[in-house]
Backbone of each chain as ProteinMPNN parsed JSONL, in Angstrom:
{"seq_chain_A": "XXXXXXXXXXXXXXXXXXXXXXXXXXXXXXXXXXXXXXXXXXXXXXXXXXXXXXXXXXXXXXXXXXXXXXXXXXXXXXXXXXXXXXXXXXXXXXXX", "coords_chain_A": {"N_chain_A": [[120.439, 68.085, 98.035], [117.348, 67.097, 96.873], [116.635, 64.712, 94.203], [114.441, 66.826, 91.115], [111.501, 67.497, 89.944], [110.573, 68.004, 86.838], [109.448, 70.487, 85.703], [110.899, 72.251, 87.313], [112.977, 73.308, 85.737], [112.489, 75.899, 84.933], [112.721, 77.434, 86.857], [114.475, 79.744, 88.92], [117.059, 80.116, 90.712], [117.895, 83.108, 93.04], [120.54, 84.064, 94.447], [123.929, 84.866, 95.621], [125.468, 85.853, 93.872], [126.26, 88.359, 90.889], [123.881, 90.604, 89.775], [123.847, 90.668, 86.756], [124.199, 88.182, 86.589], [122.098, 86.592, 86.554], [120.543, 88.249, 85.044], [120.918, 87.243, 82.592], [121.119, 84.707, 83.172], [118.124, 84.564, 82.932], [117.783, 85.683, 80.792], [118.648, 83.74, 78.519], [117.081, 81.477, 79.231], [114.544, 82.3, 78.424], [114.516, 82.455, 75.917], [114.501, 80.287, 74.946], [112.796, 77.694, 72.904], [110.789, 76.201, 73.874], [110.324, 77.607, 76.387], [108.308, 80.133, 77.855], [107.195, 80.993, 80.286], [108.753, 81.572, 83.817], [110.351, 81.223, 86.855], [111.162, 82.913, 89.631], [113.167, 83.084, 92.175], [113.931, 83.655, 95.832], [115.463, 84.265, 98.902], [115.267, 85.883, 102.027], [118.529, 88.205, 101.945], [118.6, 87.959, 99.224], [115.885, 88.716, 98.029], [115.838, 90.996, 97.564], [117.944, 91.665, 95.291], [116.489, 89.368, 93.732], [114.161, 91.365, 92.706], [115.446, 93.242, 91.123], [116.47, 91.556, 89.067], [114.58, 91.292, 87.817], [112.826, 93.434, 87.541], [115.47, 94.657, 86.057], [115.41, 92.952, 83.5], [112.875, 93.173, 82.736], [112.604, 95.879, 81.868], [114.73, 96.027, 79.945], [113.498, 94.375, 78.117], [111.227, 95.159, 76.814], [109.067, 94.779, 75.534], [108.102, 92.157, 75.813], [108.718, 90.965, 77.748], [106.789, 90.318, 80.83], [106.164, 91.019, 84.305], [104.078, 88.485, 86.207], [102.989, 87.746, 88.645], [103.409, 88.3, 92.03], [104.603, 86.82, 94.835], [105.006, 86.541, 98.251], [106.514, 84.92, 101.297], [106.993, 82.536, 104.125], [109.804, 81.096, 105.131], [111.037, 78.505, 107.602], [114.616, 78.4, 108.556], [117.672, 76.565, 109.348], [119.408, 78.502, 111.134], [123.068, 79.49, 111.876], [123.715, 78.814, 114.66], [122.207, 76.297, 114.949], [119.827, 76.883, 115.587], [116.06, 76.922, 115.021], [115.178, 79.272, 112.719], [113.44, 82.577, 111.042], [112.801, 82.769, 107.581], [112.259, 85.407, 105.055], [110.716, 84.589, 101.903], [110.544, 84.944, 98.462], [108.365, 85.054, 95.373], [108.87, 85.245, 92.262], [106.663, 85.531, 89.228], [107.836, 85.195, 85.861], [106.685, 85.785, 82.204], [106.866, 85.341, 79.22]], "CA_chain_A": [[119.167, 68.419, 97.391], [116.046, 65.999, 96.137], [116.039, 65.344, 92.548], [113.229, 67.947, 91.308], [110.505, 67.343, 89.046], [110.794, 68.436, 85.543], [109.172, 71.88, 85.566], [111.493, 73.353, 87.632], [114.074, 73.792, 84.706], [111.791, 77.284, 84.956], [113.185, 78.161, 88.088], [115.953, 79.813, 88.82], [116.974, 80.696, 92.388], [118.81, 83.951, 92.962], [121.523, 84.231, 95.637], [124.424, 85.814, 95.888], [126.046, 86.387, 92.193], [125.918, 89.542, 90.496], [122.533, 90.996, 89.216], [123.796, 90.509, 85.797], [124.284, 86.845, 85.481], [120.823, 86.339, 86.968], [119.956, 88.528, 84.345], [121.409, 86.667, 81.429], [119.956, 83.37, 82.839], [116.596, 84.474, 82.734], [117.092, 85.925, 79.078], [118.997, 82.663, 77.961], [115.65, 80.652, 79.482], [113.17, 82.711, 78.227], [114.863, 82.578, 74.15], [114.802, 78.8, 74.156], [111.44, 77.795, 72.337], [109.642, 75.962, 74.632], [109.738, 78.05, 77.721], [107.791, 81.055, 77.709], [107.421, 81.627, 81.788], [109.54, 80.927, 84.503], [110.249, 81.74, 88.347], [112.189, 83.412, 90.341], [112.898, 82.49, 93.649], [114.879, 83.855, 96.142], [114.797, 84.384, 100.212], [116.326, 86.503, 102.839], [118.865, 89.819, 101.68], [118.236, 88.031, 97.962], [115.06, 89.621, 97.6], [116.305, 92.387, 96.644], [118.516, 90.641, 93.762], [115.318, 88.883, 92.826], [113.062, 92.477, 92.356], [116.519, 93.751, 90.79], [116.727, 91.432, 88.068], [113.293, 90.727, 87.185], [112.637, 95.224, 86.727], [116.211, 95.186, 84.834], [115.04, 92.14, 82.462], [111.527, 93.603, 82.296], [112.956, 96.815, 81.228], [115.343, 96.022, 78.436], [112.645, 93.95, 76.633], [109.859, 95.686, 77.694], [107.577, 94.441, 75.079], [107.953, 90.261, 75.217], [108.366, 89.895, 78.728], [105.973, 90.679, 81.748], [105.748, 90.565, 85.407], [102.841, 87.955, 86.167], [102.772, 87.309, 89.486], [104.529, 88.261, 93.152], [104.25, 85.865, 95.894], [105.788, 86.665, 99.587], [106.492, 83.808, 102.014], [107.703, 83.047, 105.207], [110.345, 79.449, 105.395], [111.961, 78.23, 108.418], [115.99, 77.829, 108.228], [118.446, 76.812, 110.46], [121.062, 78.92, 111.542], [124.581, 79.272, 112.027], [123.85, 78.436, 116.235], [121.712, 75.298, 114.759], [118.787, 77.166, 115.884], [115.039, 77.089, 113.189], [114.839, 80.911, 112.524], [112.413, 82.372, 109.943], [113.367, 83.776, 106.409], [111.394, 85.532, 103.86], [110.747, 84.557, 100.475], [109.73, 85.873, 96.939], [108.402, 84.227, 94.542], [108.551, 86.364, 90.846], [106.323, 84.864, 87.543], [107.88, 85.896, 84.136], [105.932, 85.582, 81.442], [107.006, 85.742, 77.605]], "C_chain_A": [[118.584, 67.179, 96.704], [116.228, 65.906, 94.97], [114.383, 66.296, 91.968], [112.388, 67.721, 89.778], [110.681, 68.133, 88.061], [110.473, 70.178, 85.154], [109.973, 72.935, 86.394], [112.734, 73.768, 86.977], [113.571, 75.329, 84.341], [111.922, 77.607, 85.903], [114.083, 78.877, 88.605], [116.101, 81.038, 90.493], [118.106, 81.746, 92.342], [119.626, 83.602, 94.307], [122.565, 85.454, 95.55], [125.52, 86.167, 94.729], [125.501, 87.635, 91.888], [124.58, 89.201, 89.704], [122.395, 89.946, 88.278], [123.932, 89.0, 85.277], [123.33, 86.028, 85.632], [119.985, 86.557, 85.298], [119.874, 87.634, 82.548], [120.82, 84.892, 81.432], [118.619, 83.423, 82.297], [116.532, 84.428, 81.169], [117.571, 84.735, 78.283], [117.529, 81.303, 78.095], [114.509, 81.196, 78.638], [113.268, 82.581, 76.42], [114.515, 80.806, 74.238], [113.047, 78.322, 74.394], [110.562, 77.017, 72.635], [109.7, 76.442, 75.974], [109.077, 79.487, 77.351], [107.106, 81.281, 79.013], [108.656, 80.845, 82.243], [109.713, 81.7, 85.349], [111.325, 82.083, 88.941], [112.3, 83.351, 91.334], [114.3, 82.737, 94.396], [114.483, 84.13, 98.355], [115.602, 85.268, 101.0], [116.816, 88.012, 101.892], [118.293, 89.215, 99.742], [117.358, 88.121, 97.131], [114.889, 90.32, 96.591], [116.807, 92.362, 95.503], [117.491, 90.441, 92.809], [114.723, 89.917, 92.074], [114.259, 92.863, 91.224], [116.539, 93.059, 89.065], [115.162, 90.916, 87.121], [112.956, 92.849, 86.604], [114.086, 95.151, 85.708], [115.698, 94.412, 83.625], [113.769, 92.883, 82.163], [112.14, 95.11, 81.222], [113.501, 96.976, 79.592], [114.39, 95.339, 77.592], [111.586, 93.702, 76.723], [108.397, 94.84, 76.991], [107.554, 93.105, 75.118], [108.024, 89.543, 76.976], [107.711, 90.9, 80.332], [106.015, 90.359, 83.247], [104.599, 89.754, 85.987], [102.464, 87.863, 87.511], [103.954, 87.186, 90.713], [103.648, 87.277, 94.401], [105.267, 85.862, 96.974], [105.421, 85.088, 100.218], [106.875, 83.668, 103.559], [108.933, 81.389, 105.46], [111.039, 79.837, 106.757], [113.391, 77.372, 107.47], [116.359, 77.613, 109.807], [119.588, 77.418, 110.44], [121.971, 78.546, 112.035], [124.337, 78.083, 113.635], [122.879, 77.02, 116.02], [119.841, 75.594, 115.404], [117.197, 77.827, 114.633], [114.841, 78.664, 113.423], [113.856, 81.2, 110.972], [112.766, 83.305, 108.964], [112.37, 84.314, 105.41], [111.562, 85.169, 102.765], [110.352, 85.44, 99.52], [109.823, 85.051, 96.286], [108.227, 85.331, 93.247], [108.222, 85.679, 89.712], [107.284, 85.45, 86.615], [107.326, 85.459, 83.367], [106.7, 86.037, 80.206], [106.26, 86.103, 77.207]], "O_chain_A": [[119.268, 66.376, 96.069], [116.05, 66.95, 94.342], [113.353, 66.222, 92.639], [112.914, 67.846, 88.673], [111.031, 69.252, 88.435], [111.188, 70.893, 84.452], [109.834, 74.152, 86.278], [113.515, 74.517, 87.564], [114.219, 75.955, 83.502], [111.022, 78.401, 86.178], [114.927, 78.014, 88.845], [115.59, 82.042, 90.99], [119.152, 81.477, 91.752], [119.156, 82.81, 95.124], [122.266, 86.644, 95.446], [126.457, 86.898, 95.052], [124.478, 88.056, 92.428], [124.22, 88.14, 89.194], [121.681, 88.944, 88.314], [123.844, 88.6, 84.116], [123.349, 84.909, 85.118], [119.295, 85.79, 84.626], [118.976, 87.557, 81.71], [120.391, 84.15, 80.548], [118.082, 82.659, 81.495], [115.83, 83.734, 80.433], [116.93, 84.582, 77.243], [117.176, 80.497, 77.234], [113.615, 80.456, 78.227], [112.254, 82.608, 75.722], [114.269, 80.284, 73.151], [112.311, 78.444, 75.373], [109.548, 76.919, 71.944], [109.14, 75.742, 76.818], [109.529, 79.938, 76.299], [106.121, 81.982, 78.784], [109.335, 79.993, 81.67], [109.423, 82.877, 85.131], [112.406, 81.528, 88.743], [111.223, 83.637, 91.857], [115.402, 82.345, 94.012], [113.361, 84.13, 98.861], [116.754, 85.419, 100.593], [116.019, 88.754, 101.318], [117.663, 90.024, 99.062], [117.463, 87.858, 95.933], [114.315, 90.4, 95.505], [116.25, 92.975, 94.592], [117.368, 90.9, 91.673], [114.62, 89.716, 90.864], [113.754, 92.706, 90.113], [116.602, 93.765, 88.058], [114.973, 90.338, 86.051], [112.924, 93.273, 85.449], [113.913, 95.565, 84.561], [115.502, 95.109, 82.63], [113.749, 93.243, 80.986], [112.016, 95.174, 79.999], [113.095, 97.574, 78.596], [114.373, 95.621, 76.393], [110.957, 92.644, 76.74], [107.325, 94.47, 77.468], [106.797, 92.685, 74.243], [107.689, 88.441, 77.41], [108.2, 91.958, 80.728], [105.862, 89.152, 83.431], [103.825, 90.596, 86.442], [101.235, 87.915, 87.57], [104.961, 86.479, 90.684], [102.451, 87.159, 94.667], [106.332, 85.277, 96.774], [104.519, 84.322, 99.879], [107.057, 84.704, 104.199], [108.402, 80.586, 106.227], [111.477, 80.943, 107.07], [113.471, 76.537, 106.569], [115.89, 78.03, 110.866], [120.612, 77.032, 109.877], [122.028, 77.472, 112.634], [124.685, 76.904, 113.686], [122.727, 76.481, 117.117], [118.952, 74.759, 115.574], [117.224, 78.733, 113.8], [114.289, 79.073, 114.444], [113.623, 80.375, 110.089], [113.022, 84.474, 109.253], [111.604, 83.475, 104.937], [112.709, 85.362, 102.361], [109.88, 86.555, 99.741], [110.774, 84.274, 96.211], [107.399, 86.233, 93.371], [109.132, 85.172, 89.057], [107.414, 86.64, 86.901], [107.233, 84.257, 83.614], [107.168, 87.175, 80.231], [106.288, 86.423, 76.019]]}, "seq_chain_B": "XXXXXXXXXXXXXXXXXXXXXXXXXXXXXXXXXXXXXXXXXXXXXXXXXXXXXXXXXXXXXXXXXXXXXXXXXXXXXXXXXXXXXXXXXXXXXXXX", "coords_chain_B": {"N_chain_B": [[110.853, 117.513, 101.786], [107.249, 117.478, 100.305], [104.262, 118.317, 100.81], [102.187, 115.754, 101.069], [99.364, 113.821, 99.958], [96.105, 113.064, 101.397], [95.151, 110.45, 101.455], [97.733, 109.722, 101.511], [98.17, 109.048, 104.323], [98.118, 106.007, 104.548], [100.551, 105.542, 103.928], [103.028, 103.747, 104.358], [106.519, 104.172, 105.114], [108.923, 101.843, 104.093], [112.144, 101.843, 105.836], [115.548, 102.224, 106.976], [115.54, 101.3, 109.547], [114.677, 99.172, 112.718], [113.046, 95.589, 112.238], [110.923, 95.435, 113.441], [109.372, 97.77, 114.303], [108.4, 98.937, 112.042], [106.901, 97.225, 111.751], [105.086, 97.415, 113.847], [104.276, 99.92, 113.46], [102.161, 99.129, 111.617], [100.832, 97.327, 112.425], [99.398, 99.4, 114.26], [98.304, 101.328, 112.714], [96.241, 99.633, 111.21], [94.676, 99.356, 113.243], [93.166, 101.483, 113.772], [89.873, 103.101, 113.393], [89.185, 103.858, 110.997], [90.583, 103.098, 108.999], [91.313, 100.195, 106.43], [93.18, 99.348, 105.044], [96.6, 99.577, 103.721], [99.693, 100.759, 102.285], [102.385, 99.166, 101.781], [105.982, 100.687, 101.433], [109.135, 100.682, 99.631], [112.957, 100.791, 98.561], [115.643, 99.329, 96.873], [118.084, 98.413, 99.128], [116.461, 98.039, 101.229], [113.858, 96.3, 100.275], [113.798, 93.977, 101.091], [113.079, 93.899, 103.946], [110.642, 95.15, 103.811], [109.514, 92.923, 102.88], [109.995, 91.679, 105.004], [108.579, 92.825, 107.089], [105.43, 92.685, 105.579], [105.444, 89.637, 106.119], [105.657, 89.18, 108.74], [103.9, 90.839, 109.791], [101.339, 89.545, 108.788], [101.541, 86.722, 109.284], [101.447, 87.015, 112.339], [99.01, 87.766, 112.617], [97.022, 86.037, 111.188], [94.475, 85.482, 110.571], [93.184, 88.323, 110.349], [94.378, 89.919, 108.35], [95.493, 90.308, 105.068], [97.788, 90.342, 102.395], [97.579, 91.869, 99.66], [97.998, 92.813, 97.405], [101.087, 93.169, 95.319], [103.726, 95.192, 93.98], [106.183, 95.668, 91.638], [109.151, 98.139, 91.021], [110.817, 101.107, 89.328], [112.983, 103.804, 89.861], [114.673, 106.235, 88.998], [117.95, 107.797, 91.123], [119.832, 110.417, 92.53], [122.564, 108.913, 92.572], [125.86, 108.99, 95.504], [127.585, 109.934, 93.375], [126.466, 112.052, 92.118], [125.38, 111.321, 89.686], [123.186, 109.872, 87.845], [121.278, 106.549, 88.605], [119.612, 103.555, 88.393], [117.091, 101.846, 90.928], [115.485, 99.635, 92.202], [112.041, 99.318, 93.684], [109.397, 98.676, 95.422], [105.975, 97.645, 96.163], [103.543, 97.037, 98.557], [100.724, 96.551, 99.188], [98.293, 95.738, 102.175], [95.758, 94.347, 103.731], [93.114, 94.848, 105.45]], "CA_chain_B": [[109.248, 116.309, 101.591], [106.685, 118.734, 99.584], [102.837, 117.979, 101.547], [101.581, 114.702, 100.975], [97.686, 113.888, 99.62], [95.588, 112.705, 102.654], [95.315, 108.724, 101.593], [98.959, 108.757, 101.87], [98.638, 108.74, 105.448], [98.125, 105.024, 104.634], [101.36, 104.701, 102.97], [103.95, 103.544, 105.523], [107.951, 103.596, 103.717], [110.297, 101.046, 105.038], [114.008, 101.941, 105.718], [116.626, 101.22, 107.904], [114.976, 101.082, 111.364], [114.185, 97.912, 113.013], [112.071, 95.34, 111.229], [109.631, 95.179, 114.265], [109.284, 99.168, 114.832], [107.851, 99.15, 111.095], [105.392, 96.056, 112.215], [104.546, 97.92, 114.728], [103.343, 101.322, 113.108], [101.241, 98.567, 110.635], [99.452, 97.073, 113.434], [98.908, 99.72, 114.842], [97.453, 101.535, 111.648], [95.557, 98.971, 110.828], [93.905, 99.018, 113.867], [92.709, 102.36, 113.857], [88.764, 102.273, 112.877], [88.911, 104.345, 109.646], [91.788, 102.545, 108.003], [91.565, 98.993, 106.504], [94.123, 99.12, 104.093], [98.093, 100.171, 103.533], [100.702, 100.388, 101.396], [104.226, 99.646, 102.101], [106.734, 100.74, 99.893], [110.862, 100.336, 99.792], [113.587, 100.232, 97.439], [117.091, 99.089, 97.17], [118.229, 97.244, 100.19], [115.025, 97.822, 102.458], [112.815, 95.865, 99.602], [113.621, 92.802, 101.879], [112.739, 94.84, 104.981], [109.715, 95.513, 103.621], [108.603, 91.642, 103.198], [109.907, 90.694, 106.3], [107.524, 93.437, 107.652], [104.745, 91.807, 105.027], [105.946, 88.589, 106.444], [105.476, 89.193, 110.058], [102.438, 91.051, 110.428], [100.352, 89.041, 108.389], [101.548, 85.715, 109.951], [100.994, 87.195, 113.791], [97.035, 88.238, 112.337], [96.682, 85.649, 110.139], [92.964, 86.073, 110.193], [92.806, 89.743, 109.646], [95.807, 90.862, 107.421], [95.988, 89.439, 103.98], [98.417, 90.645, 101.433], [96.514, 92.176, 98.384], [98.644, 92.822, 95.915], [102.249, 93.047, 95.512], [104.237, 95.576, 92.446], [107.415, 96.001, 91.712], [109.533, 98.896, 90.289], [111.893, 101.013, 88.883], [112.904, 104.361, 90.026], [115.94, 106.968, 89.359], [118.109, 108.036, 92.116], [120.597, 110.354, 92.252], [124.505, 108.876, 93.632], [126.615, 109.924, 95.788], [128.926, 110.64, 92.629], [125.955, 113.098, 91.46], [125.17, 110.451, 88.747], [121.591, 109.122, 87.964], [121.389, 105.43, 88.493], [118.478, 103.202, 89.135], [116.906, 101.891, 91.812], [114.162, 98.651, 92.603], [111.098, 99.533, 94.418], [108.468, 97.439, 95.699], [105.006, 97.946, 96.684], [102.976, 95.584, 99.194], [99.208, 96.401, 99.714], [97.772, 95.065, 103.148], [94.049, 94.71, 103.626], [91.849, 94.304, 107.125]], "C_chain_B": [[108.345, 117.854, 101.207], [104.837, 117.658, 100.412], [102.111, 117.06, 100.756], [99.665, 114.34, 100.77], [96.875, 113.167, 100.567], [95.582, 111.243, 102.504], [96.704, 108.569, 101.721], [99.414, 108.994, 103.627], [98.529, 107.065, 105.863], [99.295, 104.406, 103.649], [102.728, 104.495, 104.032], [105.605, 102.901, 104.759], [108.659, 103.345, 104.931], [111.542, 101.74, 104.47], [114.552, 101.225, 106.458], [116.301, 101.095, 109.224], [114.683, 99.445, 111.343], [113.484, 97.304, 112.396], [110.313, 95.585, 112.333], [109.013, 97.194, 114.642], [108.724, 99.579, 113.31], [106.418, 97.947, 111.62], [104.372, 97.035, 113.119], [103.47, 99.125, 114.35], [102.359, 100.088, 111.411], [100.194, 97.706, 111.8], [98.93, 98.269, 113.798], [97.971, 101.578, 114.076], [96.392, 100.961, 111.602], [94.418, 98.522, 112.032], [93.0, 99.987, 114.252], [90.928, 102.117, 112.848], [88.367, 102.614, 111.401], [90.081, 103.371, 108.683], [91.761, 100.709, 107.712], [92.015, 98.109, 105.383], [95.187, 100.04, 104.385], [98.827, 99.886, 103.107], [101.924, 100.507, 102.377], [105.593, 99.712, 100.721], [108.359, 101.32, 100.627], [111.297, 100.237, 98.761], [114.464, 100.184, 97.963], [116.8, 97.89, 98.498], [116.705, 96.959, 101.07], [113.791, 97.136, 101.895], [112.47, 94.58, 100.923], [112.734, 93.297, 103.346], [110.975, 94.915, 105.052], [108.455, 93.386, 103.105], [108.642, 91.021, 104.155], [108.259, 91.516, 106.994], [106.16, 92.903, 107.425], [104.032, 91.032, 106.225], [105.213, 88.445, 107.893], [104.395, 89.353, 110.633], [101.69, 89.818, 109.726], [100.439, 87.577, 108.983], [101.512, 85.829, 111.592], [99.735, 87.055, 113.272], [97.035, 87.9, 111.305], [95.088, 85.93, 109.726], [92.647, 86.62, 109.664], [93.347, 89.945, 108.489], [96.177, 90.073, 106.61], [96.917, 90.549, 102.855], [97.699, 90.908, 100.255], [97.076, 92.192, 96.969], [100.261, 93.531, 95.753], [102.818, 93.683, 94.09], [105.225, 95.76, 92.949], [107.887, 97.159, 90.929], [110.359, 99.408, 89.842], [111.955, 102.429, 88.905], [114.482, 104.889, 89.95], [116.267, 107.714, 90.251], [119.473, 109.48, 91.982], [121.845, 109.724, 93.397], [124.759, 109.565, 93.833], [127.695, 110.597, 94.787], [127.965, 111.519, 91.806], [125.299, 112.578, 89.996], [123.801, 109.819, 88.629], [121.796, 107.759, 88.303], [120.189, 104.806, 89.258], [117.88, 102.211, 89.964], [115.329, 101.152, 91.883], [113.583, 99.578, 93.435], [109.745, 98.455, 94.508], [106.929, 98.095, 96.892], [104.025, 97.034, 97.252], [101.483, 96.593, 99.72], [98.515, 95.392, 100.605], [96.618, 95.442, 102.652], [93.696, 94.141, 105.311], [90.907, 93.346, 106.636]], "O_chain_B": [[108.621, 118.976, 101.632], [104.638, 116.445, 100.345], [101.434, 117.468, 99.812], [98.872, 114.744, 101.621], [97.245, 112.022, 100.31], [96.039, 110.653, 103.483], [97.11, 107.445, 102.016], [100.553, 109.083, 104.085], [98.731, 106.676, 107.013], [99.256, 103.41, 102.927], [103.313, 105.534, 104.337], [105.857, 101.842, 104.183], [108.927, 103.906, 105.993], [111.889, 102.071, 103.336], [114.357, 100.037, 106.716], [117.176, 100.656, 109.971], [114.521, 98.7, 110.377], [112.861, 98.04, 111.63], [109.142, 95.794, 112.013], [108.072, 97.391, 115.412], [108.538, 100.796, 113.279], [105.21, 98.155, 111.729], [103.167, 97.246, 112.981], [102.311, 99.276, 114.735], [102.103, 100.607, 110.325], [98.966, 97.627, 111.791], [97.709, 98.263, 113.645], [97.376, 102.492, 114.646], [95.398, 101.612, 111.925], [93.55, 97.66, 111.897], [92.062, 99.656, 114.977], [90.756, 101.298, 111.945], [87.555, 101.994, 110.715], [89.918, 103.24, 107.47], [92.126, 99.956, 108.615], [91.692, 97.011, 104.928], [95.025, 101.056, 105.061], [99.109, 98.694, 103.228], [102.314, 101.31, 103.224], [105.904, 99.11, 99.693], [108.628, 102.005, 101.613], [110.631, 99.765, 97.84], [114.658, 100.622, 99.097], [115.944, 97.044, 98.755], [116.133, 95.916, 101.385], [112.753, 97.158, 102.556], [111.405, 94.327, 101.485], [111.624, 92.8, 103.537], [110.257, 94.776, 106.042], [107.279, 93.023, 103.098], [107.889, 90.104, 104.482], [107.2, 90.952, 107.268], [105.486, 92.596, 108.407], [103.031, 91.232, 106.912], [104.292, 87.65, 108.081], [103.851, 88.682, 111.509], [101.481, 88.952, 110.576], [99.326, 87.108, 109.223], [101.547, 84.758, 112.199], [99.26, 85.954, 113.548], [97.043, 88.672, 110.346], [94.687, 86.505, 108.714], [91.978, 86.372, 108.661], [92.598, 90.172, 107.539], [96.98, 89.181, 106.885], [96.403, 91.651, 102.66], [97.114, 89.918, 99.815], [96.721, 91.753, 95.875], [100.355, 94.647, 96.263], [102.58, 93.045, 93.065], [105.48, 95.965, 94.136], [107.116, 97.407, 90.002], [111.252, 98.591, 89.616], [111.14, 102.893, 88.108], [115.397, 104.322, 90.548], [115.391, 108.497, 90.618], [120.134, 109.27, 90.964], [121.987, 109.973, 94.594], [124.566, 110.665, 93.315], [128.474, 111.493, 95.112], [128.444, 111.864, 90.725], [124.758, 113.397, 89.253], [123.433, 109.179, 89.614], [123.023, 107.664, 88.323], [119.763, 105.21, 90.34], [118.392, 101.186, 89.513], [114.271, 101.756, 91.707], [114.221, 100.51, 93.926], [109.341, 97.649, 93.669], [106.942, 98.716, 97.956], [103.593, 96.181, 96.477], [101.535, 97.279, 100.74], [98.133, 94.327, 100.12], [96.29, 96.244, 101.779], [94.087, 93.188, 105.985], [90.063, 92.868, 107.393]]}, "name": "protein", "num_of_chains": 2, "seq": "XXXXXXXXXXXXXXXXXXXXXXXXXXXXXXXXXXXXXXXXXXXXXXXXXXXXXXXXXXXXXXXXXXXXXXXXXXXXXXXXXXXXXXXXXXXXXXXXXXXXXXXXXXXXXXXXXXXXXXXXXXXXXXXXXXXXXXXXXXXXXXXXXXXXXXXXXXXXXXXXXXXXXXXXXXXXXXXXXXXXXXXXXXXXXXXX"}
């Protein structure tokens, strides 16, 4: 991986870890007092993860943090057989 | 299923079928001359399902078929152990 330009310390890519330690990043990002958004980004089955921990975080602290913004995608990967196949994305705002 | 309100014959719910056999009944919605909008809506595993679907149509007919607006949600289910527990959902609004 590229080194990555400074704003994406507001990013945080889901995969394949439980919900909950997704969930605990976000709320550990979102307490420290200069972030107040940040993204969620995930592709393929971790979608679902993504929607997963962005409604449980929304939920428990319903009033400080917001859904702002969904954004579908489409990336090329390569697969296992070395062949470019095409994956979906999600992109999820949070907002403080 | 208790009888459905006549706009939700523009609401098309992803599951576990093919991803292209859901594309399919959205083209071929969307091509009908009264209809030039539709929701798709999924939870749990088939959220992904439901952006590949997104995903697919709208990048065959890029032209036509833009993505409108995209929610997410949060819905109780019951388990197989008879137990409430809850349950992402995701809502994708096409447009003609």
């Amino acid at each position: 991986m590229s080194e990555e330009p400074t704003k994406d310390q507001n990013v945080i890519y889901i995969g394949r870890k439980p919900v909950m330690s997704y969930v605990l990043a976000v709320i550990t990002s979102l307490n420290m007092p200069d972030v107040d958004a940040l993204v969620l980004k995930a592709r393929g089955r971790a979608i679902t993860t993504a929607v997963d921990v962005a409604e449980i975080t929304r939920r428990r602290f319903v009033d400080t943090i917001k859904v702002d913004r969904i954004e579908i995608g489409t990336e090329e990967v390569e697969g296992m057989d070395g062949r470019a196949r095409n994956v979906s994305t999600i992109e999820i705002d949070l907002k403080r």
